[in-house]
MIGU-907785 format. One record per residue (C-alpha): residue in three letters; chain; x, y, z negated. Coordinates in steps of 0.25 Angstrom, whole numbers, plus 2048, in hexadecimal, padded with zeros to 3 digits. Layout:
<node res="ALA" chain="A" u="X" v="Y" w="Z"/>
...
END
This chain:
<node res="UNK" chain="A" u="C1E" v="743" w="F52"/>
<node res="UNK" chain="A" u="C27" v="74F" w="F4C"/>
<node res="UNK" chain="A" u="C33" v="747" w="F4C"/>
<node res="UNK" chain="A" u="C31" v="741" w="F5A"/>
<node res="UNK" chain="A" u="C30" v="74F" w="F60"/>
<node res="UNK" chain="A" u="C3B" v="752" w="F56"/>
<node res="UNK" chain="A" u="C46" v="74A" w="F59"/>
<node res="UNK" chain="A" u="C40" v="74A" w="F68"/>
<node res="UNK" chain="A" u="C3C" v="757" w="F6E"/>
<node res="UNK" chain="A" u="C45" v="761" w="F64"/>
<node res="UNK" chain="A" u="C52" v="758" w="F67"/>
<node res="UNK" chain="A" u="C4F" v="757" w="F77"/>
<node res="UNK" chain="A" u="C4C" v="766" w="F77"/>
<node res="UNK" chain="A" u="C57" v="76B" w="F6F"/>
<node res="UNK" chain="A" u="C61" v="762" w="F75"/>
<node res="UNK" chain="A" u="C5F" v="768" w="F84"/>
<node res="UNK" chain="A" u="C61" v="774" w="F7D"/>
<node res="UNK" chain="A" u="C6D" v="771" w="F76"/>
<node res="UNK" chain="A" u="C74" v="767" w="F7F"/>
<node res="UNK" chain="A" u="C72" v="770" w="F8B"/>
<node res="UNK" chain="A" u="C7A" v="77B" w="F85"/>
<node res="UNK" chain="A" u="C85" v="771" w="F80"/>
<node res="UNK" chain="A" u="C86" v="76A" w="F8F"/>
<node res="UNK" chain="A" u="C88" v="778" w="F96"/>
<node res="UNK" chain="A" u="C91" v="77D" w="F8C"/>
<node res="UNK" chain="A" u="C99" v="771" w="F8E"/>
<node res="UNK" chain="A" u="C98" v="76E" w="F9D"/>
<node res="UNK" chain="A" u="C93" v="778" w="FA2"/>
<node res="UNK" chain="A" u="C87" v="773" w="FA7"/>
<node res="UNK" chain="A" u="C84" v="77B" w="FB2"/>
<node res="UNK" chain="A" u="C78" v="771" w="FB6"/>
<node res="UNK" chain="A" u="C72" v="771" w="FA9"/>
<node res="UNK" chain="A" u="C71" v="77F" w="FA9"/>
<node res="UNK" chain="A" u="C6C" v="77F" w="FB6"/>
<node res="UNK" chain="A" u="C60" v="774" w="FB1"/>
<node res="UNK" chain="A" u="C5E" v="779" w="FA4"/>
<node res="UNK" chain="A" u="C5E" v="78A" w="FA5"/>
<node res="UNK" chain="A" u="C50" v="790" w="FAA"/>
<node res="UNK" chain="A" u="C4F" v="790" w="FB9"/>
<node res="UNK" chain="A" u="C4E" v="7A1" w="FBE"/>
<node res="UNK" chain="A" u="C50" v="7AD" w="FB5"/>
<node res="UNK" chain="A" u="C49" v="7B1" w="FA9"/>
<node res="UNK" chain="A" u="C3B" v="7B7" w="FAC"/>
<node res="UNK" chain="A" u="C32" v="7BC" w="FA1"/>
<node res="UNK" chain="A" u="C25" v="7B8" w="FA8"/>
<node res="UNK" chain="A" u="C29" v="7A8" w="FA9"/>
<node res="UNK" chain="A" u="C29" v="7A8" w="F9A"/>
<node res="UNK" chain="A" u="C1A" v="7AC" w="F99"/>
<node res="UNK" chain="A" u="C11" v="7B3" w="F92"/>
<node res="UNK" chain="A" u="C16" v="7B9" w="F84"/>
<node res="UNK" chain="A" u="C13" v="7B5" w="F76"/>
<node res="UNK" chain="A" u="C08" v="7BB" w="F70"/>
<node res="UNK" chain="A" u="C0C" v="7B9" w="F5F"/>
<node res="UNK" chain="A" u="BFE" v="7BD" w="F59"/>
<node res="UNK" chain="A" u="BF7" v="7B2" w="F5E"/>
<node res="UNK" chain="A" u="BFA" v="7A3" w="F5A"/>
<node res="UNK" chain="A" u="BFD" v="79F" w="F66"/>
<node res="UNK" chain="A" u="C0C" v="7A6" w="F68"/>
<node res="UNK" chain="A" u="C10" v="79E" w="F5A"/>
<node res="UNK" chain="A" u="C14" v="790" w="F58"/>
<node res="UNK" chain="A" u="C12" v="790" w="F4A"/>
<node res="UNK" chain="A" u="C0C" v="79A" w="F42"/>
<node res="UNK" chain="A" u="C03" v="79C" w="F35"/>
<node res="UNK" chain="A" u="BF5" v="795" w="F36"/>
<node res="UNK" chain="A" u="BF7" v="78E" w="F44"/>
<node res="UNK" chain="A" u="BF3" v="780" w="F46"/>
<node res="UNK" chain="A" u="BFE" v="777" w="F4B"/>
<node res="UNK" chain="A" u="C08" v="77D" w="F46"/>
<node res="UNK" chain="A" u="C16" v="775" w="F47"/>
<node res="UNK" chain="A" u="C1C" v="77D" w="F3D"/>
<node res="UNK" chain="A" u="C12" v="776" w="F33"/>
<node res="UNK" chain="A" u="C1B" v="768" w="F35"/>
<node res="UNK" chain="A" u="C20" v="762" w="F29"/>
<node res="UNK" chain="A" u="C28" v="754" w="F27"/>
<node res="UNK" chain="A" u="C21" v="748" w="F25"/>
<node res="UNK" chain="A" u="C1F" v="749" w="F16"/>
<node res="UNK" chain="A" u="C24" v="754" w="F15"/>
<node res="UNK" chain="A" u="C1C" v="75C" w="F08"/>
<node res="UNK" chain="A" u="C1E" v="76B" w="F08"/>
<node res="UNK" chain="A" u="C18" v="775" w="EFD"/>
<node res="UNK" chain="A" u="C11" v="781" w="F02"/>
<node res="UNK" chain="A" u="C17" v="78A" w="F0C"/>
<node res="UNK" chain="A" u="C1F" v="795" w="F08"/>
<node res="UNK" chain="A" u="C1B" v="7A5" w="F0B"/>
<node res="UNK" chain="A" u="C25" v="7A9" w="F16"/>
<node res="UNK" chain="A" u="C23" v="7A9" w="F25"/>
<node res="UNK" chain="A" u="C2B" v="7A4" w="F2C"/>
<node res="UNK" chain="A" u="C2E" v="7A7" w="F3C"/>
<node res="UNK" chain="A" u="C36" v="799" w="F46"/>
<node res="UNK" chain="A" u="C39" v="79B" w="F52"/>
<node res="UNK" chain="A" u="C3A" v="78E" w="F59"/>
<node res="UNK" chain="A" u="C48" v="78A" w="F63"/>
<node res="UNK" chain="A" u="C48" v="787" w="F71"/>
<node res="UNK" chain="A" u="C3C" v="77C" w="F77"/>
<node res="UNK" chain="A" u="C3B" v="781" w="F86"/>
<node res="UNK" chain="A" u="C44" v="778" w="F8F"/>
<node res="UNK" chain="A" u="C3F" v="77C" w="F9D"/>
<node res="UNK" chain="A" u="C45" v="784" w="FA8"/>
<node res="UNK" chain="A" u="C3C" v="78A" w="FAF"/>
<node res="UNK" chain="A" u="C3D" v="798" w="FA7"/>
<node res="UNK" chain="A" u="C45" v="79C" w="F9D"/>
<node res="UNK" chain="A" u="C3B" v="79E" w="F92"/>
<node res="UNK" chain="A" u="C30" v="795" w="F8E"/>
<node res="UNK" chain="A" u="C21" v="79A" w="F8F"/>
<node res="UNK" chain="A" u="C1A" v="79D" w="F81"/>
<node res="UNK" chain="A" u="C11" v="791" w="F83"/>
<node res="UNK" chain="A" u="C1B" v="786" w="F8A"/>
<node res="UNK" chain="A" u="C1A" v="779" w="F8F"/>
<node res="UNK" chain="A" u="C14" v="76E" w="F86"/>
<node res="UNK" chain="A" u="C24" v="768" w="F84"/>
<node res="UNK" chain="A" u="C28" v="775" w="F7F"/>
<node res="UNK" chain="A" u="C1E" v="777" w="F77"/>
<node res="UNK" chain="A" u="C20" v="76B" w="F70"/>
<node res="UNK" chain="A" u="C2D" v="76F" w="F6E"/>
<node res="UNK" chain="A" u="C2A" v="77B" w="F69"/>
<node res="UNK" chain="A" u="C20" v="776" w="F5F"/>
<node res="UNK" chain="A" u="C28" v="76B" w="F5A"/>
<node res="UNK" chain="A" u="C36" v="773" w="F56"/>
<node res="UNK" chain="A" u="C2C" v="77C" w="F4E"/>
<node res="UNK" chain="A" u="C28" v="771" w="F46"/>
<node res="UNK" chain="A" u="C35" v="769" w="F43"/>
<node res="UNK" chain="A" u="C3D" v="778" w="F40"/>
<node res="UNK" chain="A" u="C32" v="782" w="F3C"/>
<node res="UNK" chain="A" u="C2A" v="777" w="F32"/>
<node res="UNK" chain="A" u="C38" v="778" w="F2A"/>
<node res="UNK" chain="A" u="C32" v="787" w="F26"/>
<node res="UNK" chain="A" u="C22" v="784" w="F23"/>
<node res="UNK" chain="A" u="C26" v="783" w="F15"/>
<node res="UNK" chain="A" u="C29" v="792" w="F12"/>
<node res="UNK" chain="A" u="C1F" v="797" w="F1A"/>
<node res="UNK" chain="A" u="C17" v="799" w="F27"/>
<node res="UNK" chain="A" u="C1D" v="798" w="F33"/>
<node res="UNK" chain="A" u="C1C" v="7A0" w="F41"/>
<node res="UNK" chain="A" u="C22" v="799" w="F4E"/>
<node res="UNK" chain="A" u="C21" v="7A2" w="F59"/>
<node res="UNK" chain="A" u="C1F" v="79B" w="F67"/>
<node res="UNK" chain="A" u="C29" v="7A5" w="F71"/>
<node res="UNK" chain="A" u="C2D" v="7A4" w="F7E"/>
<node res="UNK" chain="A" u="C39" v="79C" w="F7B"/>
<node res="UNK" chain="A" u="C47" v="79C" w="F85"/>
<node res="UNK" chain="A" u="C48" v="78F" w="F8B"/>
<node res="UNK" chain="A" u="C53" v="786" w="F88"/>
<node res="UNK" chain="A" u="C5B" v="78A" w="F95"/>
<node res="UNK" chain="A" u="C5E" v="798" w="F90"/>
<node res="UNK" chain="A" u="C68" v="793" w="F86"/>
<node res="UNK" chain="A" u="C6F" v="78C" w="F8F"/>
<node res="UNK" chain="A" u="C77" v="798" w="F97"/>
<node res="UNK" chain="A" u="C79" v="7A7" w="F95"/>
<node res="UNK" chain="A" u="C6F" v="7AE" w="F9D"/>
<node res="UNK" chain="A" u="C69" v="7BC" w="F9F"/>
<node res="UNK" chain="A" u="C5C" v="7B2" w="FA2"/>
<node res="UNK" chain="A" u="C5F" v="7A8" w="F94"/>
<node res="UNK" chain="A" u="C60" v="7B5" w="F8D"/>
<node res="UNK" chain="A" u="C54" v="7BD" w="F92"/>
<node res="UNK" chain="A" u="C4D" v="7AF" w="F8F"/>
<node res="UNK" chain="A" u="C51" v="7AF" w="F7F"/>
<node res="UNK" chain="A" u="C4E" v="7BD" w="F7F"/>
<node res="UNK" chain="A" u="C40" v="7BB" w="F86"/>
<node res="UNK" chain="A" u="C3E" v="7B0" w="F7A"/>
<node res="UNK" chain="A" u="C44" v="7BA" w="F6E"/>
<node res="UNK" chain="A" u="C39" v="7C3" w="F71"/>
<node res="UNK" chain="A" u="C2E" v="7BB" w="F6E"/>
<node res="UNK" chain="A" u="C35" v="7B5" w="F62"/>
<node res="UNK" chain="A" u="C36" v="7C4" w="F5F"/>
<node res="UNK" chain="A" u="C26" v="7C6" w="F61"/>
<node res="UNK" chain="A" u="C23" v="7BB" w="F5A"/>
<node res="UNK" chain="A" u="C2B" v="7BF" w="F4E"/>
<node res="UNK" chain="A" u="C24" v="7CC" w="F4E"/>
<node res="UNK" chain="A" u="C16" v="7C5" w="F4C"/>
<node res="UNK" chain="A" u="C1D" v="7BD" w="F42"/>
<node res="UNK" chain="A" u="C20" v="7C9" w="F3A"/>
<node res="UNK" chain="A" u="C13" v="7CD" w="F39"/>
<node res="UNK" chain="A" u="C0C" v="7C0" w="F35"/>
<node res="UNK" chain="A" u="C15" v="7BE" w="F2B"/>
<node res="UNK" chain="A" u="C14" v="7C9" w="F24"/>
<node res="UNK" chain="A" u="C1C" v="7CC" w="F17"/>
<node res="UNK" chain="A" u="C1F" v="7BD" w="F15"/>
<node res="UNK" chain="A" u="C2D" v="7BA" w="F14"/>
<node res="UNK" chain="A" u="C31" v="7B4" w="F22"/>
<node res="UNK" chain="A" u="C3A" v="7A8" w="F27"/>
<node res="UNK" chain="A" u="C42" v="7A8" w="F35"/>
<node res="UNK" chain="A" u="C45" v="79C" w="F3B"/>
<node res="UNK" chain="A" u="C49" v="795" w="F49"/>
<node res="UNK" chain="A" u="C51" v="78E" w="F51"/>
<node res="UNK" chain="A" u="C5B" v="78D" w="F5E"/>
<node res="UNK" chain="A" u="C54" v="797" w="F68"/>
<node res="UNK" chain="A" u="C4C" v="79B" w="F5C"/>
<node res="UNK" chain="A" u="C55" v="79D" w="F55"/>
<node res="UNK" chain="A" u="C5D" v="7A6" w="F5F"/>
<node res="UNK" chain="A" u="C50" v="7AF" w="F5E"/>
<node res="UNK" chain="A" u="C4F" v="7AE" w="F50"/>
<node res="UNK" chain="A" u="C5E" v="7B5" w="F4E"/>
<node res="UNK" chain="A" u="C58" v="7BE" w="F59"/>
<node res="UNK" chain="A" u="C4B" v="7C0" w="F51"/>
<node res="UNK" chain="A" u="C53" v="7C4" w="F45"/>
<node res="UNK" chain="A" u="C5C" v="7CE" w="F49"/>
<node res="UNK" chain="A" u="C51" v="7D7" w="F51"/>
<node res="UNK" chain="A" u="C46" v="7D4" w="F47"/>
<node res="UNK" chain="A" u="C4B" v="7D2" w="F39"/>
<node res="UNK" chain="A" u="C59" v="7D6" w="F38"/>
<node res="UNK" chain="A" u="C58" v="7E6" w="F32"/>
<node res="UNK" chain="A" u="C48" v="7E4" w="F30"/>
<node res="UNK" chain="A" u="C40" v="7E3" w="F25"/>
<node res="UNK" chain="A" u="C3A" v="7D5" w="F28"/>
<node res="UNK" chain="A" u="C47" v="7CF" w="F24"/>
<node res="UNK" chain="A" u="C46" v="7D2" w="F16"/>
<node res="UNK" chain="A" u="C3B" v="7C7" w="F17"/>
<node res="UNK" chain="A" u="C42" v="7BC" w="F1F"/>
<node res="UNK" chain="A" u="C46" v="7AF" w="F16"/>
<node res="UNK" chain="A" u="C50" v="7AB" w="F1F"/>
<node res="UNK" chain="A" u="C52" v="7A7" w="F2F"/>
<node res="UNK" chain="A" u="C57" v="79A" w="F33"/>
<node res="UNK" chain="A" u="C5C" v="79B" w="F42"/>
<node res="UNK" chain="A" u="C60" v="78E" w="F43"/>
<node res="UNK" chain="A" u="C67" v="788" w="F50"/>
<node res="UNK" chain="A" u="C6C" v="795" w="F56"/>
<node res="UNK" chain="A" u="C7A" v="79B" w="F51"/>
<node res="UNK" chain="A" u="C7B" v="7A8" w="F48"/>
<node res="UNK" chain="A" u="C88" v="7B1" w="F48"/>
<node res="UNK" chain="A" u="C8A" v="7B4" w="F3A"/>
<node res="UNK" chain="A" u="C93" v="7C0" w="F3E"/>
<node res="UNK" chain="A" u="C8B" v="7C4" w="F4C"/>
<node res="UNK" chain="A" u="C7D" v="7C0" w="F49"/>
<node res="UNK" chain="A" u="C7C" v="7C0" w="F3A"/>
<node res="UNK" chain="A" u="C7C" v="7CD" w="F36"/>
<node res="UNK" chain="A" u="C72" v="7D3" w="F41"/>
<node res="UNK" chain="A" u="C68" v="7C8" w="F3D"/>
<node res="UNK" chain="A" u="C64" v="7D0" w="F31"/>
<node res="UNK" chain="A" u="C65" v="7C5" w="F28"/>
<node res="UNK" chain="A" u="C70" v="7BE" w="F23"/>
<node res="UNK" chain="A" u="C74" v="7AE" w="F22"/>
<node res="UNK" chain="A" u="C6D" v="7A6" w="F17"/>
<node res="UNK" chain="A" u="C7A" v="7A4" w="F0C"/>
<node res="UNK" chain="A" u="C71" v="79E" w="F02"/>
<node res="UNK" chain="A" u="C66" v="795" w="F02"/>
<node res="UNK" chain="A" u="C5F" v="79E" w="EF7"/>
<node res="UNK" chain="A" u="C61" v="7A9" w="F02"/>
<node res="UNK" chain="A" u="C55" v="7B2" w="F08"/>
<node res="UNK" chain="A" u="C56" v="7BB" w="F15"/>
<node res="UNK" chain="A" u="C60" v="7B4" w="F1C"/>
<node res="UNK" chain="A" u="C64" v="7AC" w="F29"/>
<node res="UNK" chain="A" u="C63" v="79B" w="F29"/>
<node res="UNK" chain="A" u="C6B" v="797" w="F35"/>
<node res="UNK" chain="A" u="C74" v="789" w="F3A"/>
<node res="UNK" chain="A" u="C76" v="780" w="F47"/>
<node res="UNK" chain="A" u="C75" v="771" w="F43"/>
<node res="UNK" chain="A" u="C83" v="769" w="F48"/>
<node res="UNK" chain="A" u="C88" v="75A" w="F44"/>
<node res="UNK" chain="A" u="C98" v="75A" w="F41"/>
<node res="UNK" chain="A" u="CA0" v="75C" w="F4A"/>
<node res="UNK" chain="A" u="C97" v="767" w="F50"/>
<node res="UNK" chain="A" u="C9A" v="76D" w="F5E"/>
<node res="UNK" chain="A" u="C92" v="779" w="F60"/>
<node res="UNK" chain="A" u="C9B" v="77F" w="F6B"/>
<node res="UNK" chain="A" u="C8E" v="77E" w="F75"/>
<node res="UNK" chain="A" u="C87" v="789" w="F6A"/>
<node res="UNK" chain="A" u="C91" v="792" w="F69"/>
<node res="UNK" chain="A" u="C97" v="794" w="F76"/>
<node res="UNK" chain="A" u="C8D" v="79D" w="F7B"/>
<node res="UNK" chain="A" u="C89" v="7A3" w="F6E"/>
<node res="UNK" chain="A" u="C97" v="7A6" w="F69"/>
<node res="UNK" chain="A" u="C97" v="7AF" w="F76"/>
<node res="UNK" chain="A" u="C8B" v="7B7" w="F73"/>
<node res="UNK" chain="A" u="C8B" v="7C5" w="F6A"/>
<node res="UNK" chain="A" u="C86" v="7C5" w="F5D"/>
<node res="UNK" chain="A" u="C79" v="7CD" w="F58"/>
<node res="UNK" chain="A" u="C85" v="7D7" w="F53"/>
<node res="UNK" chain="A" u="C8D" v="7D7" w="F5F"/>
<node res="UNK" chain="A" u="C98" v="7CE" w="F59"/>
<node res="UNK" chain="A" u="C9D" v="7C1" w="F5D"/>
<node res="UNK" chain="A" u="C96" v="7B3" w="F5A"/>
<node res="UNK" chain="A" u="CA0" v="7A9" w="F55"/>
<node res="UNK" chain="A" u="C9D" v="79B" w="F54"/>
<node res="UNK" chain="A" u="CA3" v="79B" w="F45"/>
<node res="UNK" chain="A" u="C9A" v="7A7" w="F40"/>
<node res="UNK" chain="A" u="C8C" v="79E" w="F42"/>
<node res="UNK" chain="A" u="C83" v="79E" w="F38"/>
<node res="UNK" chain="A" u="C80" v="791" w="F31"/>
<node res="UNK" chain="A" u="C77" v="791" w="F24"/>
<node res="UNK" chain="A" u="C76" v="780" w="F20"/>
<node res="UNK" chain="A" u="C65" v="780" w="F20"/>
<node res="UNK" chain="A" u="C68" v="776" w="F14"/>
<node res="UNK" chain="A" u="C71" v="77E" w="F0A"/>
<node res="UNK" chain="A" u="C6B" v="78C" w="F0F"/>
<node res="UNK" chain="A" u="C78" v="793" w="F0E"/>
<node res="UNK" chain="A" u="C82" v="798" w="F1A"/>
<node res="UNK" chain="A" u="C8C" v="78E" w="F1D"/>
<node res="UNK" chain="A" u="C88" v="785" w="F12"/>
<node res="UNK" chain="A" u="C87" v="775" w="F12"/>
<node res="UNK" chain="A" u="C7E" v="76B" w="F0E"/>
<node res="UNK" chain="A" u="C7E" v="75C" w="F0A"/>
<node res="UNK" chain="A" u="C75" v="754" w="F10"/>
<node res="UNK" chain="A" u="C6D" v="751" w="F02"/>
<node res="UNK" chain="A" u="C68" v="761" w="F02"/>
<node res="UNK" chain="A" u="C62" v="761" w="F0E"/>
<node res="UNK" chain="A" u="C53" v="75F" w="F0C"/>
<node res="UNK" chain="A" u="C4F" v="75A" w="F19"/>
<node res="UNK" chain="A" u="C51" v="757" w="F27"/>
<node res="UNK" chain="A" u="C46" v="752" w="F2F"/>
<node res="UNK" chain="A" u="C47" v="743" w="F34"/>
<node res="UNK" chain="A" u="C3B" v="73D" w="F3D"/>
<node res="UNK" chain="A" u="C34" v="732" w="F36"/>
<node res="UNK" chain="A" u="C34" v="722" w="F3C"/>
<node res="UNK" chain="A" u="C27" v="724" w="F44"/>
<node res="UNK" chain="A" u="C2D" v="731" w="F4A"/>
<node res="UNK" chain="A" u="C20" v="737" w="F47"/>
<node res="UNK" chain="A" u="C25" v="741" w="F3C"/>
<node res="UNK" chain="A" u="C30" v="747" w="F36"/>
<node res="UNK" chain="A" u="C36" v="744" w="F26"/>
<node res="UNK" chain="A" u="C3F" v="74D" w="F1F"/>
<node res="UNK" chain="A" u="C4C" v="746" w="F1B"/>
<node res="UNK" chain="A" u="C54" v="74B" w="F10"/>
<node res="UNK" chain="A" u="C64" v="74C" w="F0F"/>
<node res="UNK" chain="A" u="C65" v="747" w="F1F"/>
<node res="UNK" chain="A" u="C6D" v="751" w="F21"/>
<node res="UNK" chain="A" u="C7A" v="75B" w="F1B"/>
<node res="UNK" chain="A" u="C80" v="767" w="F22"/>
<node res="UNK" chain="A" u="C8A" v="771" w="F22"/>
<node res="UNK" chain="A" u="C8D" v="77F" w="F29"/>
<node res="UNK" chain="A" u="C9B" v="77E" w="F2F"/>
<node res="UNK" chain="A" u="C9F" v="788" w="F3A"/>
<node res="UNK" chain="A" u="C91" v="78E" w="F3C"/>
<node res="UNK" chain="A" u="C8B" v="781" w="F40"/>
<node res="UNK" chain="A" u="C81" v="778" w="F35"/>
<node res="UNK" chain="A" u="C8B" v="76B" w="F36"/>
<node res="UNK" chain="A" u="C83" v="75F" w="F32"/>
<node res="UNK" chain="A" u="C88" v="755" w="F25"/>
<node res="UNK" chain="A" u="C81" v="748" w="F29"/>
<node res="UNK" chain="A" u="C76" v="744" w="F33"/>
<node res="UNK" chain="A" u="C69" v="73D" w="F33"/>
<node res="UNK" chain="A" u="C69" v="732" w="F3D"/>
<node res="UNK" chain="A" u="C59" v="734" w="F40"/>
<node res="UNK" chain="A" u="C5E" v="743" w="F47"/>
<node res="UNK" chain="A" u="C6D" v="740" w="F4B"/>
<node res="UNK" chain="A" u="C69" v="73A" w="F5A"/>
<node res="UNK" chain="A" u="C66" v="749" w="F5F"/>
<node res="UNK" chain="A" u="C74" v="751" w="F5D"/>
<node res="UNK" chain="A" u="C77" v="75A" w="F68"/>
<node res="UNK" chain="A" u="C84" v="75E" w="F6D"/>
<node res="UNK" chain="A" u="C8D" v="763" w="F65"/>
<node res="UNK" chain="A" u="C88" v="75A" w="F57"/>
<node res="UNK" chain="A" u="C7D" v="765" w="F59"/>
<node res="UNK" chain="A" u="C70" v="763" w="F4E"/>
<node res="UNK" chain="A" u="C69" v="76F" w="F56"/>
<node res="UNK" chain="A" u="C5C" v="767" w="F59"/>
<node res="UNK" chain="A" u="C5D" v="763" w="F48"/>
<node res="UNK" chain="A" u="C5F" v="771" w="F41"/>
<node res="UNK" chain="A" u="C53" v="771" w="F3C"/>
<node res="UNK" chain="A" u="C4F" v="763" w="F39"/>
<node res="UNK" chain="A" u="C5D" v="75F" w="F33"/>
<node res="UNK" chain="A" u="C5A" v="76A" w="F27"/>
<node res="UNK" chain="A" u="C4A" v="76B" w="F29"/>
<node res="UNK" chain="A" u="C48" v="769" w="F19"/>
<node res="UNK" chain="A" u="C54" v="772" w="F17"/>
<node res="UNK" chain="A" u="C4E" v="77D" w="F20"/>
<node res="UNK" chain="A" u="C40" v="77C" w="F17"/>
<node res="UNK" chain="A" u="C49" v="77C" w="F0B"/>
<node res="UNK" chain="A" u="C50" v="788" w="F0F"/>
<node res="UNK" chain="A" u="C45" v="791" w="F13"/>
<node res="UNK" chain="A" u="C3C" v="78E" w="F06"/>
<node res="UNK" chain="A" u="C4B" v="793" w="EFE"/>
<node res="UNK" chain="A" u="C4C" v="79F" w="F08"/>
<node res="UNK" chain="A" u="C3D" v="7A2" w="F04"/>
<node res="UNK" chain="A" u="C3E" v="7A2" w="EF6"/>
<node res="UNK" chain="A" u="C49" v="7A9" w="EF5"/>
<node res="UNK" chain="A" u="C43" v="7B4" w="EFE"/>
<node res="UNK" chain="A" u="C39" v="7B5" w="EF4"/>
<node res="UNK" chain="A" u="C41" v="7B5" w="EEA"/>
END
């Protein structure tokens, strides 16, 4: 069943997101636009009622809750016992409507099913190093990435905030354990957010392992250094920042930067295309590479597409230009590429034995 919804759901969802973005860039797209961006202006009260994140019900997964998707493990997949840190996910992008620019804390049941499922192929990658916290918020939807707006941006400012209350929450349940961050895409837009406004300068980041903002792009020179932490150099690193974009060679990534490269930093500087920060999740070090036969890994749905097995050496990769460039392919994931030779809807589960790997080294040499 994972696998299914897997190579179904996740690659349907992120390719709307992805592809839309790529067709407007390149032919402007006015009709799409007009199709896929929320109908009206931003309006608090159409997203709902708030998060409350002292009770269950706010969290996706959190310590001692039943059903928790974060629990997922591969089919025969043996673990040892959990390590001790805690580690906070903030899930990507699941709400496709356009009837208002943020979903509802408790959306529809397609959303939710979304929603559920990309916590358990990425966020499981992380239940070996400790107990995991997903907070449900109330996400932008897919529409607000697709233009610049004063309504896209009240929209992604309206989901940081209850990121931002949830990670509070998160601080205090978790008390003095060492702490794990981790996203994805719009999560992962949060999570550099996150960092800078509630890390960077504070005491808690003495206590982070690392952060993996994964499939969002980091300015080495105009994000870096305001995100309190700097980039993971060494697998054997503590404290420090996990970061790529998944592309196959040649790789076009024209439809991600063009509006990016147009923003202002965290630091007010310029963001360059050739400053993004890639981290390879298989060697753990900043612009490094990896042969296929290190990689511990990546997850391939099993015959009856009822499961999901972990297949070792699938796959290679190499930083090159900011971007994670793939050595090799697996045929069982190489029918979903978006434009571009993009591997977003994969980031994680091209390295998700890699990403398990890398946090139990991070963790240890946090406590070492």
């Amino acid at each position: 069943m994972f696998a299914r919804r897997f190579l179904g759901c996740i690659v349907v969802l992120t390719l709307l997101i992805v592809a839309g973005a790529f067709a407007i860039y390149q032919w402007g797209g006015r009709v799409l636009v007009e199709q896929a961006v929320p109908k009206g202006h931003f309006e608090v009260a159409k997203a709902g009622s708030g998060p409350n994140y002292a009770q269950a019900s706010s969290w996706l997964a959190r310590p001692g809750e039943a059903n928790d998707p974060s629990a997922w493990l591969p089919a025969g997949f043996d673990t040892d016992a959990p390590g001790k840190a805690a580690v906070f996910y903030i899930h990507p992008t699941t709400y496709l409507e356009t009837d208002r620019w943020n979903a509802a804390l408790e959306p529809g049941p397609e959303t939710e099913f979304r929603t559920r499922l990309f916590v358990q192929s990425q966020a499981s990658a992380f239940n070996g190093a400790g107990e995991l916290w997903a907070p449900r918020y109330r996400q932008a939807a897919y529409g607000a990435f697709l233009l610049k707006s004063e309504d896209a941006q009240k929209a992604l400012d309206f989901a940081y905030r209850d990121v931002a209350a949830a990670f509070d929450q998160f601080v205090k349940e978790a008390g003095d354990r060492p702490v794990i961050l981790a996203a994805h895409s719009q999560g992962a837009l949060h999570l550099e957010r996150l960092l800078k406004e509630k890390v960077a300068g504070k005491p808690i980041a003495k206590r982070i392992v690392a952060a993996y903002v994964v499939g969002w792009p980091i300015s080495t020179i105009a994000d870096l250094p305001a995100l309190g932490l700097p980039a993971c150099t060494s697998p054997e690193e503590a404290g420090c920042i996990v970061s790529w974009m998944t592309f196959g060679d040649p790789p076009n990534p024209d439809f991600i930067f063009h509006e990016w490269s147009k923003t202002t930093g965290f630091n007010g500087g310029e963001r360059r295309r050739e400053e993004t920060l890639c981290v390879n999740p298989i060697s753990g070090v900043q612009n490094g590479s990896a042969p296929p036969q290190d990689n511990p890994g990546t997850l391939i749905p099993t015959a009856d597409m009822r499961n999901a097995n972990l297949q070792p050496g699938a796959v290679g990769a190499h930083c090159r230009d900011g971007l994670l460039i793939l050595d090799g392919m697996p045929p069982e994931l190489g029918s979903f590429v978006l434009p571009g030779n993009n591997y977003h809807v994969y980031d994680y589960a091209l390295f998700w034995g890699a990403i398990r790997r890398d946090a139990a080294r991070r963790l240890a040499a946090w406590r070492g």
